[in-house]
VOKEBA-496198 format. One line per 5 residues: number of its first residue (from 1); their letters; for each residue x, y, z of N, C-alpha, C. Coordinates in pm, 1 decimal, decimal comma. Last residue first. Example, Ala and Ser with C-alpha at 12.3 -4.5 7.8 and 13.67 -1.06 7.14 Angstrom:
2
2) SA) 1285,0 -225,0 708,0 1367,0 -106,0 714,0 1290,0 3,0 787,0  1319,0 -569,0 780,0 1230,0 -450,0 780,0 1320,0 -330,0 780,0
END
This chain:
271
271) XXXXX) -456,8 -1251,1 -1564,3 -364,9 -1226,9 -1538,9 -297,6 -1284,9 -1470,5  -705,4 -1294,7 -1606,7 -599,6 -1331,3 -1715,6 -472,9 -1303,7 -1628,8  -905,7 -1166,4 -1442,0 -857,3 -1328,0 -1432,1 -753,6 -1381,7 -1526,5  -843,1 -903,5 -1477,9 -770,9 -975,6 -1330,6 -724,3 -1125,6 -1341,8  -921,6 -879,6 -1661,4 -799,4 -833,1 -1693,2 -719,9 -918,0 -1539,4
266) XXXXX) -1252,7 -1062,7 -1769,8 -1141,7 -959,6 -1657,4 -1023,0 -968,5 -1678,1  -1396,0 -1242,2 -1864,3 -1313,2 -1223,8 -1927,9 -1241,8 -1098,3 -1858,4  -1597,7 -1260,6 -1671,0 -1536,0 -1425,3 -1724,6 -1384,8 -1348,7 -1810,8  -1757,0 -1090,5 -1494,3 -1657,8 -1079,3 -1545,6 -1550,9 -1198,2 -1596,2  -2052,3 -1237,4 -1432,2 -2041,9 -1187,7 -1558,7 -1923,8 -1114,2 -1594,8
261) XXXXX) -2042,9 -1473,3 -1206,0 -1985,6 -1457,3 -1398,6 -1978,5 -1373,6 -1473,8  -2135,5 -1305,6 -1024,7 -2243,3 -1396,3 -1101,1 -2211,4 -1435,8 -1207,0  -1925,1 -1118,6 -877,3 -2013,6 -1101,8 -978,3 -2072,2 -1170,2 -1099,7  -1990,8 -1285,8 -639,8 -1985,5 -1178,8 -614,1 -2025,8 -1134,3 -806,5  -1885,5 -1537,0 -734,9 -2005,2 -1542,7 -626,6 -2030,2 -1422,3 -633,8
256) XXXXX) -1580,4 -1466,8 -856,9 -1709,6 -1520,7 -970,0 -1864,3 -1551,1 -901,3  -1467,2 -1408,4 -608,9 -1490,4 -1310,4 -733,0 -1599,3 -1359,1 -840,7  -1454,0 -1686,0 -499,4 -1535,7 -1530,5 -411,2 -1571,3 -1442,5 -502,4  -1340,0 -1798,5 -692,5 -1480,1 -1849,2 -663,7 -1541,4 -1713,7 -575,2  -1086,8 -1654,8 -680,6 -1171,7 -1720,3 -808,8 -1294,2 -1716,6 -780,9
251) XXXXX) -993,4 -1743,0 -445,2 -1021,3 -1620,2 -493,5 -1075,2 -1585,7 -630,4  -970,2 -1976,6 -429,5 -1060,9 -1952,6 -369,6 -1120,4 -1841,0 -401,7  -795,3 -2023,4 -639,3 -891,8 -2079,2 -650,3 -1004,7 -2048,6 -550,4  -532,2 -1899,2 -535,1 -618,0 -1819,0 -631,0 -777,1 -1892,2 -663,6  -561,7 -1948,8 -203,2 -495,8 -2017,7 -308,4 -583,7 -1908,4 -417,6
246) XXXXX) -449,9 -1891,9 132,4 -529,2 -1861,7 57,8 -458,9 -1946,9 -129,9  -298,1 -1934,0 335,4 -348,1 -2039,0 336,0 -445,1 -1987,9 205,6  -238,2 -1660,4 432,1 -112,1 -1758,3 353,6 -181,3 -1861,8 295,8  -487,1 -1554,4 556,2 -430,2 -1535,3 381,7 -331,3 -1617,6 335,0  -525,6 -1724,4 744,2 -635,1 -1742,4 670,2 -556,7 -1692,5 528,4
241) XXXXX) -279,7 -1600,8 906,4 -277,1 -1706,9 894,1 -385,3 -1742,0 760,9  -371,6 -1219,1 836,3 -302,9 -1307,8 890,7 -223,2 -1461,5 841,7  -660,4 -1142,2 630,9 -545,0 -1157,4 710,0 -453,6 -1264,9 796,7  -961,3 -1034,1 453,9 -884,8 -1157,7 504,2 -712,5 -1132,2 534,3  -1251,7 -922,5 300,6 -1142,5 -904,2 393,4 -1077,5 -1025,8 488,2
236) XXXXX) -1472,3 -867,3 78,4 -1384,6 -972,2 147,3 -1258,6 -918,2 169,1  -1585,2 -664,5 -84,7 -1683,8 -754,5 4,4 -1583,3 -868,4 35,6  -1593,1 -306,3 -45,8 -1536,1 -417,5 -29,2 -1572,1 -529,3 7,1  -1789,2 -134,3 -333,3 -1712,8 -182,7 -186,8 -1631,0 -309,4 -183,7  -1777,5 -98,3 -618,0 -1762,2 35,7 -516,3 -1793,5 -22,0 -371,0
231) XXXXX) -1769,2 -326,8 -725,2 -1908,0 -238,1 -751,8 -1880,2 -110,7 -633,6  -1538,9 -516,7 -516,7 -1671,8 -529,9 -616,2 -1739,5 -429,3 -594,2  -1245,5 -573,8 -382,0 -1340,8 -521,2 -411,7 -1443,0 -505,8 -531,5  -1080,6 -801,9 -130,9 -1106,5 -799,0 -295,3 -1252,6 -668,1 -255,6  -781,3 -781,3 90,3 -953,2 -689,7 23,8 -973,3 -727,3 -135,5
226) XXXXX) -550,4 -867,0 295,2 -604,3 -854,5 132,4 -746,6 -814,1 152,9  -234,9 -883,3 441,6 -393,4 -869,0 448,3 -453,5 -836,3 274,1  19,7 -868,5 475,9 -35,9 -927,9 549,4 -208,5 -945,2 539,9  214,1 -872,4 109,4 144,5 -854,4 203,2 84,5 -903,5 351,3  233,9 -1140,4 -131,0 266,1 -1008,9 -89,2 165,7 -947,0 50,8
221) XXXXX) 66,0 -1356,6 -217,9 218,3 -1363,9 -203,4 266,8 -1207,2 -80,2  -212,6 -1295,9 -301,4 -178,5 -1331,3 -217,7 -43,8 -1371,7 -102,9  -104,9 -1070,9 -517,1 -193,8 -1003,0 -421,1 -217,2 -1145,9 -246,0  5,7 -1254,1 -708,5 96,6 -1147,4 -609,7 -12,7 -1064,7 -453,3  -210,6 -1435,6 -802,7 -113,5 -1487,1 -688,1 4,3 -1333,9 -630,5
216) XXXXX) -359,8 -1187,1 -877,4 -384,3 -1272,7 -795,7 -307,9 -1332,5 -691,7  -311,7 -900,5 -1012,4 -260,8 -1053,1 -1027,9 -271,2 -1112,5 -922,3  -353,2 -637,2 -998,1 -472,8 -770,5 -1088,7 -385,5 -901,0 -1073,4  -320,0 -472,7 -752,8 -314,4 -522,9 -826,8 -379,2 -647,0 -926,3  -271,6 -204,0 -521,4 -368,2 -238,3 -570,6 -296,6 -318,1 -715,5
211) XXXXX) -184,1 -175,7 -178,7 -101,6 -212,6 -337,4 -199,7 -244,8 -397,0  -54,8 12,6 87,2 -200,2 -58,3 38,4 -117,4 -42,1 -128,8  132,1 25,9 384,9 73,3 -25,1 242,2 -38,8 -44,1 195,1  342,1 120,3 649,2 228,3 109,2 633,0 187,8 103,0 423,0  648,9 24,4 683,3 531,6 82,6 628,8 404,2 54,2 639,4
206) XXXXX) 882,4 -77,6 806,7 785,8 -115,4 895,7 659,6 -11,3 839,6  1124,0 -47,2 695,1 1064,0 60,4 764,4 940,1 64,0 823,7  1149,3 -319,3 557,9 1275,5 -245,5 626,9 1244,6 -124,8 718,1  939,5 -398,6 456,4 964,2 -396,3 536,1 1102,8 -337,6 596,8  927,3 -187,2 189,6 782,9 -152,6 309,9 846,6 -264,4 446,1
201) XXXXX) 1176,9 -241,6 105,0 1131,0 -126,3 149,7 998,4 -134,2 234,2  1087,4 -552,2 18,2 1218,0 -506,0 117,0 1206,1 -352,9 147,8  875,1 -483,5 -151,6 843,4 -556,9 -0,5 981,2 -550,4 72,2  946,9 -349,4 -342,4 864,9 -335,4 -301,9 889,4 -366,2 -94,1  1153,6 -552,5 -467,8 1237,4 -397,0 -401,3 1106,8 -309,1 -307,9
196) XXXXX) 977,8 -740,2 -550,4 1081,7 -786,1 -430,0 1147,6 -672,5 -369,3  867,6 -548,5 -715,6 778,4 -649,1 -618,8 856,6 -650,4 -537,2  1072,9 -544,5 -889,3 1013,8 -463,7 -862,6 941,3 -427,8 -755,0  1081,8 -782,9 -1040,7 1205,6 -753,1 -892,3 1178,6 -653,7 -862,0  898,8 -909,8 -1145,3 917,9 -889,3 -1022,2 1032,5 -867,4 -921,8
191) XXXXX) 858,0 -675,3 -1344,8 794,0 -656,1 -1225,6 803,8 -741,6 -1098,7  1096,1 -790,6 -1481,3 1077,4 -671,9 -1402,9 1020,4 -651,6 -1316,3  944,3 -1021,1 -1567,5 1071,7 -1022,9 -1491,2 1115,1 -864,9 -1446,7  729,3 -966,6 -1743,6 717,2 -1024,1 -1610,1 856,6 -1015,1 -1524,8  755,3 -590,5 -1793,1 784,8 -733,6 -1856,4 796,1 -782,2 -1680,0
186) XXXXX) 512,3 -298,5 -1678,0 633,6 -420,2 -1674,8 613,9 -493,1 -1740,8  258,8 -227,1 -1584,0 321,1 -174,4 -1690,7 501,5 -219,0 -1748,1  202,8 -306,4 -1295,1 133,5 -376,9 -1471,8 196,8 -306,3 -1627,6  346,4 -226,3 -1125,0 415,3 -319,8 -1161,6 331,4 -375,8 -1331,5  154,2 -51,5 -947,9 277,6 -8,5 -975,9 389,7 -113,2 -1077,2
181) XXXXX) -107,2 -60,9 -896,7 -85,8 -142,0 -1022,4 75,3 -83,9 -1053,8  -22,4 177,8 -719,3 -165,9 186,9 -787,4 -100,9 71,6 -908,4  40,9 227,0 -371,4 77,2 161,2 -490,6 -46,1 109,1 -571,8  78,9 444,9 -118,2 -19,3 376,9 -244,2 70,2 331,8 -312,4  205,0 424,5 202,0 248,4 436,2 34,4 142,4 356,7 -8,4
176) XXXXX) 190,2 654,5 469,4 82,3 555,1 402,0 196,7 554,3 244,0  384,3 771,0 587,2 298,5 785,8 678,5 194,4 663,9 657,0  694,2 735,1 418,8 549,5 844,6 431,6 512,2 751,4 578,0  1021,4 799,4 446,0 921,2 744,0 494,4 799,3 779,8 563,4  1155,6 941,5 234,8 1097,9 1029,0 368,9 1011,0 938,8 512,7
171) XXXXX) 1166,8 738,3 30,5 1265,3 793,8 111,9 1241,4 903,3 234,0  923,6 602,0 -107,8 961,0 596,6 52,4 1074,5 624,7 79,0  983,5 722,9 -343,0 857,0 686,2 -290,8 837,7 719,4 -113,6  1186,7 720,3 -435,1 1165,8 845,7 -398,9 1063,6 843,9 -330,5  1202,2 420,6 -505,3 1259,3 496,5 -369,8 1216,7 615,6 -386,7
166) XXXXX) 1008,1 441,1 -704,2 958,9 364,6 -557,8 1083,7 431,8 -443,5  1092,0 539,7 -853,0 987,6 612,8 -793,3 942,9 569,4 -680,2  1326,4 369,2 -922,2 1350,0 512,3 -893,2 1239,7 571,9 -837,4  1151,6 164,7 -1068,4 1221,3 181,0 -909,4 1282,9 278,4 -831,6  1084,5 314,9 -1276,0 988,2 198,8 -1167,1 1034,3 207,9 -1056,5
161) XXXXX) 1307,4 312,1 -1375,4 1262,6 427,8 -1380,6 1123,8 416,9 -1249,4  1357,2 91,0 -1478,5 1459,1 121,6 -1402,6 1388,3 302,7 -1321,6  1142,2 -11,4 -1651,0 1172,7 -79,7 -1515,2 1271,1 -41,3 -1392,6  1172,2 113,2 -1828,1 1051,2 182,6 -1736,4 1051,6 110,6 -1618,8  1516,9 301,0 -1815,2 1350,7 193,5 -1857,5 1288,0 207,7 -1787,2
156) XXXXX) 1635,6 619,6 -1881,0 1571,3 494,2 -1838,0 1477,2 427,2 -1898,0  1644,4 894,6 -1985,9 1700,4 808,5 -2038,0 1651,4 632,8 -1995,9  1466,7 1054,2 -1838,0 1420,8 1018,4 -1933,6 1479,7 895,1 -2036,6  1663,4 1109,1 -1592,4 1589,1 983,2 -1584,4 1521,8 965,8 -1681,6  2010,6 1199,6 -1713,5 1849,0 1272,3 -1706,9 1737,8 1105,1 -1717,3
151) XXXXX) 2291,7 1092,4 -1524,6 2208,5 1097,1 -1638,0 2090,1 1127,5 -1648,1  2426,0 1135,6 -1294,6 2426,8 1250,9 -1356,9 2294,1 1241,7 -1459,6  2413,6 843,5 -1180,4 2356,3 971,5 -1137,5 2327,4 1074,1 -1198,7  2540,5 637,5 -1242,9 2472,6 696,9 -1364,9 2395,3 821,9 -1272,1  2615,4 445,8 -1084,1 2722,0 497,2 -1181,9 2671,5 588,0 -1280,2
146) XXXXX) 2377,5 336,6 -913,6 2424,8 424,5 -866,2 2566,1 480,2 -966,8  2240,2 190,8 -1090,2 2224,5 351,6 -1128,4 2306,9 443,5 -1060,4  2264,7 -85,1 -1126,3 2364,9 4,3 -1192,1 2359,6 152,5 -1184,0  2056,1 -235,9 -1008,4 2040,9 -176,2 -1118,3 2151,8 -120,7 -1178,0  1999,9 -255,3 -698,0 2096,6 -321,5 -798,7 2074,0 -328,7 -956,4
141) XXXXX) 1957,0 -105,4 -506,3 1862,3 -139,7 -608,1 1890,5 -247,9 -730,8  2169,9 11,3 -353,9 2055,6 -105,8 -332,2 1973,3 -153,3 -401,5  2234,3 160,2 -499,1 2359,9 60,9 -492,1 2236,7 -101,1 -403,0  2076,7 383,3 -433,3 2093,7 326,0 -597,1 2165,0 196,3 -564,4  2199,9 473,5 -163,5 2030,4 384,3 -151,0 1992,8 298,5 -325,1
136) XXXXX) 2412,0 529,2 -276,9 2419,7 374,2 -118,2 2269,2 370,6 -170,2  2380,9 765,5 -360,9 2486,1 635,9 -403,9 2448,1 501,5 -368,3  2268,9 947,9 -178,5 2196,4 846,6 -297,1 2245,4 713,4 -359,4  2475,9 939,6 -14,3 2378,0 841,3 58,4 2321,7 794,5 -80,5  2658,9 1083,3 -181,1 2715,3 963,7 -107,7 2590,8 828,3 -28,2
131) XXXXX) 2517,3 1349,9 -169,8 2560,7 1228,9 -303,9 2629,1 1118,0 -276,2  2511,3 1441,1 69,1 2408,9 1362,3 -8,7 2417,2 1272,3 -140,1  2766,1 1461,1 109,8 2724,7 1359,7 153,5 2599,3 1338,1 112,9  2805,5 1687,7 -116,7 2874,9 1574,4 -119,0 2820,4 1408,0 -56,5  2468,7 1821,9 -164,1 2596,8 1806,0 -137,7 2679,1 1708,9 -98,3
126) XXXXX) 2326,9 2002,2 -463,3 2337,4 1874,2 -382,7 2470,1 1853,3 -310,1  2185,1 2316,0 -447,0 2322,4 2224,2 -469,9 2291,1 2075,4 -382,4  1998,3 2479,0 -397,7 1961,1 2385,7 -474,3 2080,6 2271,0 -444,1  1933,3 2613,3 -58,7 1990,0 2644,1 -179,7 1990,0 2479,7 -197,8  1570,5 2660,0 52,1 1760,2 2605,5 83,3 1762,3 2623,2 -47,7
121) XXXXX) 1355,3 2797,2 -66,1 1469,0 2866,1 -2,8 1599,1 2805,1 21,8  1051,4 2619,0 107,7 1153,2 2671,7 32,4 1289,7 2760,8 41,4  1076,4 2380,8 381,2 1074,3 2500,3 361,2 1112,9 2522,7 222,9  999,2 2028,9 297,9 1099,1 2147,4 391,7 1062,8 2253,6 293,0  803,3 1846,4 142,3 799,8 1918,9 261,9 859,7 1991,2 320,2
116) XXXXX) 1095,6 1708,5 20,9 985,2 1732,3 16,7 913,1 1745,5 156,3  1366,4 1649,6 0,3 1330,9 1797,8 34,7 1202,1 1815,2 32,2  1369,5 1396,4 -117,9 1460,6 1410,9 14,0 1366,5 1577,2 85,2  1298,6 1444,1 -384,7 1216,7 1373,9 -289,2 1243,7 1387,1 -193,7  1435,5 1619,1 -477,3 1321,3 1661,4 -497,9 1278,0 1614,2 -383,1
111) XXXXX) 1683,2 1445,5 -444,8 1722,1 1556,7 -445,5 1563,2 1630,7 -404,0  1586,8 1252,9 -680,1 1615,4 1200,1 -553,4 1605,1 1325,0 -464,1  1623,3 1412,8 -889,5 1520,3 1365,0 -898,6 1510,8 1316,0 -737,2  1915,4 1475,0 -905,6 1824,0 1569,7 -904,6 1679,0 1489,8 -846,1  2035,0 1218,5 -1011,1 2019,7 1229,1 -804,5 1905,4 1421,4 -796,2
106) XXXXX) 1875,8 1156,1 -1221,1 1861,6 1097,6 -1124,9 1881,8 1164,5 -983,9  1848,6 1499,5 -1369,4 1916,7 1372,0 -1335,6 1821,6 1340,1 -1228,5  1535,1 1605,4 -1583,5 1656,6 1609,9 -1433,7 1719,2 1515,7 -1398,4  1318,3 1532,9 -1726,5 1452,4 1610,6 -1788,7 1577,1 1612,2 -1722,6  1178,9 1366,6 -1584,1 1191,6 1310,4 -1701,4 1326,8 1404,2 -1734,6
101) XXXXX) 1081,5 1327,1 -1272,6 1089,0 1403,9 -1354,9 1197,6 1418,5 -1459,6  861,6 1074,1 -1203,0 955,9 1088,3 -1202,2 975,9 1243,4 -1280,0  574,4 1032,4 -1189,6 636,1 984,6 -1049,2 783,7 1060,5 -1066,0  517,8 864,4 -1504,2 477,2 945,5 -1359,7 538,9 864,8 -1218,8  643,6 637,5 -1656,7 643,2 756,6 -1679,3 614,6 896,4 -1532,8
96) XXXXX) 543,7 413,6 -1508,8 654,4 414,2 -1495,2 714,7 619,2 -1543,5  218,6 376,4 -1466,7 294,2 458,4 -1551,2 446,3 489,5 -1513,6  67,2 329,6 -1186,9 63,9 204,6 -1284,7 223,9 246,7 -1400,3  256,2 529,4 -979,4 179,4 495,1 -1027,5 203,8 381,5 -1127,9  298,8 558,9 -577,2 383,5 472,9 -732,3 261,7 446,5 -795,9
91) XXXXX) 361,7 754,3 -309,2 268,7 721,3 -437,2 344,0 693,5 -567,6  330,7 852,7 36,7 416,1 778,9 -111,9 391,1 751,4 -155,8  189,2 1105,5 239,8 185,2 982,1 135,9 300,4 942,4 67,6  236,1 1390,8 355,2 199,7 1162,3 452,2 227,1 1085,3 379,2  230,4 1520,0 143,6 356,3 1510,2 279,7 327,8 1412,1 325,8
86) XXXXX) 10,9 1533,4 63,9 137,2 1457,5 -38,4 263,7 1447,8 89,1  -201,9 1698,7 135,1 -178,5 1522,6 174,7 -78,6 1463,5 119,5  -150,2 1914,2 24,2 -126,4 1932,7 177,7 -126,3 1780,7 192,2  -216,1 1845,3 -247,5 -70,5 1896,0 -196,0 -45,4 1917,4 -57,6  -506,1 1818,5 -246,2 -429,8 1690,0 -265,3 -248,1 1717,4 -182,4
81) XXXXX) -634,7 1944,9 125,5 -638,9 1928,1 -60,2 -488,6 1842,5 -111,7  -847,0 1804,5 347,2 -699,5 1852,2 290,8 -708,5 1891,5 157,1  -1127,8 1682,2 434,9 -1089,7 1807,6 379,7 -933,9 1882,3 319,3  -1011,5 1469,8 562,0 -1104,5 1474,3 436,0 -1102,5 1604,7 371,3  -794,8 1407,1 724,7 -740,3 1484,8 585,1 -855,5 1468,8 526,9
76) XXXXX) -772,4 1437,3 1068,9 -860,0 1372,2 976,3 -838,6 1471,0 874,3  -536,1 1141,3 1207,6 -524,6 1325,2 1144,3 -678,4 1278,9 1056,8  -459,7 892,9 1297,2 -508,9 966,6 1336,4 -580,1 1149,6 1311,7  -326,5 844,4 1036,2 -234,4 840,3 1178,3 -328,1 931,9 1205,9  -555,4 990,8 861,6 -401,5 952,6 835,1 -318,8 943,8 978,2
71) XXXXX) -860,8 911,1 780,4 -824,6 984,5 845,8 -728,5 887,8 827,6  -1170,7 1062,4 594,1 -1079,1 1005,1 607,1 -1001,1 1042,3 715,7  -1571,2 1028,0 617,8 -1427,9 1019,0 653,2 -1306,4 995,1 588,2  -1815,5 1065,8 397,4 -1757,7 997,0 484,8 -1610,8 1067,9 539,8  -1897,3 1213,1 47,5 -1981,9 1134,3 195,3 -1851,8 1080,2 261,5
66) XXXXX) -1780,9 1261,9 -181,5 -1913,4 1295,1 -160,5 -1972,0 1280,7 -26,5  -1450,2 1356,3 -174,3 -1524,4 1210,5 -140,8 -1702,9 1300,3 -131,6  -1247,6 1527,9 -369,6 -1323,4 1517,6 -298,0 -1402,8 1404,7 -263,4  -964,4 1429,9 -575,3 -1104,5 1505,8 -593,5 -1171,2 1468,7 -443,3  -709,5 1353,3 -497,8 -743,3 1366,7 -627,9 -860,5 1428,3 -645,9
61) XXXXX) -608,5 1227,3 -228,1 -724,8 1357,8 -223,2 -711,9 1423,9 -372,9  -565,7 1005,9 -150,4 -449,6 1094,6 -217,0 -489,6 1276,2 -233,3  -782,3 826,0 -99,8 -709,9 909,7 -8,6 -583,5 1012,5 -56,4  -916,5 848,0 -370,9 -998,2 951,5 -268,3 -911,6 966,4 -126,7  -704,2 699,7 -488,1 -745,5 859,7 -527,5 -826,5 976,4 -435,2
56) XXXXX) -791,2 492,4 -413,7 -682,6 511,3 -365,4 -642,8 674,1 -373,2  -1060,3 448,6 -465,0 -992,1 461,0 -323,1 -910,4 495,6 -319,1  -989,8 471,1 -759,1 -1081,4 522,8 -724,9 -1041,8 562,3 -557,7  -873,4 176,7 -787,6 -810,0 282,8 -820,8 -880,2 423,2 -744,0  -1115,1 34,7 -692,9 -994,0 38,0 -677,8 -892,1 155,1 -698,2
51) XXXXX) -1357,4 12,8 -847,7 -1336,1 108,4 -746,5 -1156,3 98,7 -675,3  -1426,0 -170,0 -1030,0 -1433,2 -247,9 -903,4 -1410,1 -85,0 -779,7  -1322,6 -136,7 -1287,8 -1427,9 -65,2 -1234,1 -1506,7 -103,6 -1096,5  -1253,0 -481,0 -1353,0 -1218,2 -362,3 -1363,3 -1368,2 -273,0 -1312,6  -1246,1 -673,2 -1006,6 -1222,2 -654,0 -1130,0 -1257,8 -531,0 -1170,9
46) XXXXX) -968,8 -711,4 -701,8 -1117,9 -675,2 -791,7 -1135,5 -627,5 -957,6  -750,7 -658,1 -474,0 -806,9 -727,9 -580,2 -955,0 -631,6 -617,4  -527,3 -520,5 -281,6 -629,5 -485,3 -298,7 -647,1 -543,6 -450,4  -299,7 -586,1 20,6 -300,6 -579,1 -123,3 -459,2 -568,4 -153,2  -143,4 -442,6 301,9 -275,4 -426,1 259,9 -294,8 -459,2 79,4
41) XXXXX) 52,9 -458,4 505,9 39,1 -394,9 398,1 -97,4 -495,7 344,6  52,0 -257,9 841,2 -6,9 -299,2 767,6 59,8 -282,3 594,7  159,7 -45,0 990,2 244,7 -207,2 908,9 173,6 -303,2 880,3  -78,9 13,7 1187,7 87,9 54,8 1141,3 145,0 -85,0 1089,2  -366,1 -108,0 1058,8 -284,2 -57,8 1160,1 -179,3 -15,3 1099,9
36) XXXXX) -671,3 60,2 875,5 -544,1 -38,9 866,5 -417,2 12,9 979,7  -968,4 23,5 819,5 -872,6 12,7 892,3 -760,7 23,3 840,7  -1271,4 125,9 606,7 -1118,9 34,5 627,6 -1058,1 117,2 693,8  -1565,7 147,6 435,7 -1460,1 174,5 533,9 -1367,6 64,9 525,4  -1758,5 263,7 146,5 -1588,9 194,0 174,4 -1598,9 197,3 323,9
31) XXXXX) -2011,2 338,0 8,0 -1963,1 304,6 112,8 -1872,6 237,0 175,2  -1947,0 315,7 -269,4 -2090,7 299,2 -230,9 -2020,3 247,0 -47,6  -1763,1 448,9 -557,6 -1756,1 412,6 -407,9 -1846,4 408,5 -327,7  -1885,5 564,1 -786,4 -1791,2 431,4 -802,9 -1761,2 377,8 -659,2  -2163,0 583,9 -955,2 -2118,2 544,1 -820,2 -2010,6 441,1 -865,7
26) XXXXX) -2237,5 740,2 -1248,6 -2157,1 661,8 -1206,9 -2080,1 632,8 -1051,2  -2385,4 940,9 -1487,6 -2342,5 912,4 -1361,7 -2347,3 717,5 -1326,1  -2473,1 989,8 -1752,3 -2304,5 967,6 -1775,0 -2317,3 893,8 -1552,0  -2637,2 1152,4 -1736,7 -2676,4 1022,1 -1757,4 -2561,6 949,3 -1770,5  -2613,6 1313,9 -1366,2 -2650,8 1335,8 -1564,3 -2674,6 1165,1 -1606,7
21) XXXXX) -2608,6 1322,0 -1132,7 -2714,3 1380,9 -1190,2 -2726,4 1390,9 -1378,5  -2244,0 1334,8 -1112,9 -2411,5 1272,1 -1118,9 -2503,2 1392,6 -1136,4  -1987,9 1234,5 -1235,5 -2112,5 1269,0 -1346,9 -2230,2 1272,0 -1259,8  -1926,7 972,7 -980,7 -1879,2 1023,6 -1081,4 -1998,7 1126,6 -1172,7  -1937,3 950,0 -651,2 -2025,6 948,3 -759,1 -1970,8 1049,7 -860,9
16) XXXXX) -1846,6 803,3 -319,0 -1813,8 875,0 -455,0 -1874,9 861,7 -538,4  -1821,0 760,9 15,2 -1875,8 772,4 -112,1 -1809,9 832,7 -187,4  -1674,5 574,5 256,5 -1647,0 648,3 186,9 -1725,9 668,0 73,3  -1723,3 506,8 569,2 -1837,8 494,4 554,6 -1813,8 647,3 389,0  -1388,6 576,2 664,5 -1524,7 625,1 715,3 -1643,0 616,6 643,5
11) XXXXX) -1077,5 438,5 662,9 -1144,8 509,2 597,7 -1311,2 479,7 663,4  -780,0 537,3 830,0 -911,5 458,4 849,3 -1016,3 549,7 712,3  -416,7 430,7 873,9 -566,5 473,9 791,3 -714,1 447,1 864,6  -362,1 376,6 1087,3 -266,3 432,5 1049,7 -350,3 497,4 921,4  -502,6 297,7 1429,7 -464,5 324,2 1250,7 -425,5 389,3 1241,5
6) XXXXX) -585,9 371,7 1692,1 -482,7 231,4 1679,4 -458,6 198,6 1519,3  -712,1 575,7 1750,0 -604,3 590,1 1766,5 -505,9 455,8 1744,6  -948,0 600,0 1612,3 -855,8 571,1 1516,6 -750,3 594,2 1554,0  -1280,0 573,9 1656,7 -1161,4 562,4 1763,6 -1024,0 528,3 1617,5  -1475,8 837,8 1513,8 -1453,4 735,5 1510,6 -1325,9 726,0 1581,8
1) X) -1716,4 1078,7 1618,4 -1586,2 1050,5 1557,0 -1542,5 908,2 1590,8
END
């Protein structure tokens, strides 16, 4: 067993193979590991089918890992199934749509997240002082929502609806928050105040992060540490001092050394 009393993740020498044995098969994870301490946030590059998404799924426990470890603050969840790992995690998907539940007011929706993990059985009612904190945590968002509680979140944008998942995200404060391209489904000015409500929540609680995104300069802007990944691993890891100092041009050239040009037209490099 591996020493993981100083992570907050560790991932273990991770496989995955999509379809195999047919002709459809597809290694998308060829041996992952990764660290990551407490407060760590962790942004994650690479172009498409790079496995990205993929990791983030195999710790969410979306399907089974073929080979290796995982483990959450020390806990080893390879075997969990996805709903026993949803209590550690906070999870914002690419889809402003997911994450939220579309028919239920806002503070209903909040209401879900607050109670996640407690027992069934309390009674449903929201009560006064909880409607007083949602107030305060909407009033941070500066959106206007805290005057709109009642309204069913289907009514929202996807930018307003974005951020609603992000606090429900980390209102329990998980253990680990994925963020899967939580911002590509935005106008640029959304996503980035999206970004900025991002990084004032992961620091205000000293989160632990991993953010998987195609935009370069956010993946160097954001965060203490970065991973670009290629072909189902990771082939560059960089932190600290070395990342501020990082420019997209370097990250250019690591990504175009790694796959020989032949992603010239990537969703990453446009972006």
């Amino acid at each position: 067993m591996s020493d993981t009393s100083q992570s907050m993740l560790e991932l273990i020498n991770i496989h995955k193979t999509f379809n195999k044995g047919t002709i459809n098969e597809r290694p998308a994870l060829r041996g992952v590991s990764l660290k990551l301490s407490p407060g760590d946030f962790c942004t994650i590059i690479g172009g498409n089918g790079a496995g990205k998404s993929t990791m983030l799924n195999a710790i969410a426990g979306v399907w089974p890992v073929d080979e290796g470890a995982i483990y959450i603050d020390s806990e080893n969840i390879t075997g969990y199934p996805e709903h026993k790992r949803a209590v550690l995690l906070g999870r914002v998907f690419q889809d402003p749509m997911t994450g939220t539940a579309a028919t239920m007011q806002i503070d209903e929706n909040l209401a879900l997240a607050a109670r996640r993990g407690n027992r069934r059985g309390l009674s449903w009612g929201i009560t006064r002082t909880e409607t007083e904190i949602y107030q305060e945590l909407l009033r941070s968002l500066e959106l206007g929502l805290e005057d709109r509680m009642t309204s069913k979140v289907g009514l929202l944008s996807g930018g307003q609806r974005q951020a609603l998942t992000l606090l429900m995200a980390t209102l329990k404060k998980p253990r680990l928050l994925l963020l899967d391209e939580h911002t590509a489904a935005l106008d640029p000015k959304t996503a980035a105040k999206v970004l900025e409500l991002t990084r004032q929540f992961v620091e205000k609680d000293s989160l632990t992060a991993l953010m998987v995104t195609h935009n370069m300069k956010d993946a160097i802007r954001m965060g203490n540490r970065l991973i670009m990944m290629h072909e189902g691993q990771i082939i560059y890891d960089v932190s600290g001092e070395e990342k501020k100092n990082l420019h997209v041009s370097d990250l250019m050239e690591k990504f175009n050394a790694a796959s020989e040009g032949t992603f010239a037209n990537d969703r990453m490099l446009l972006s």
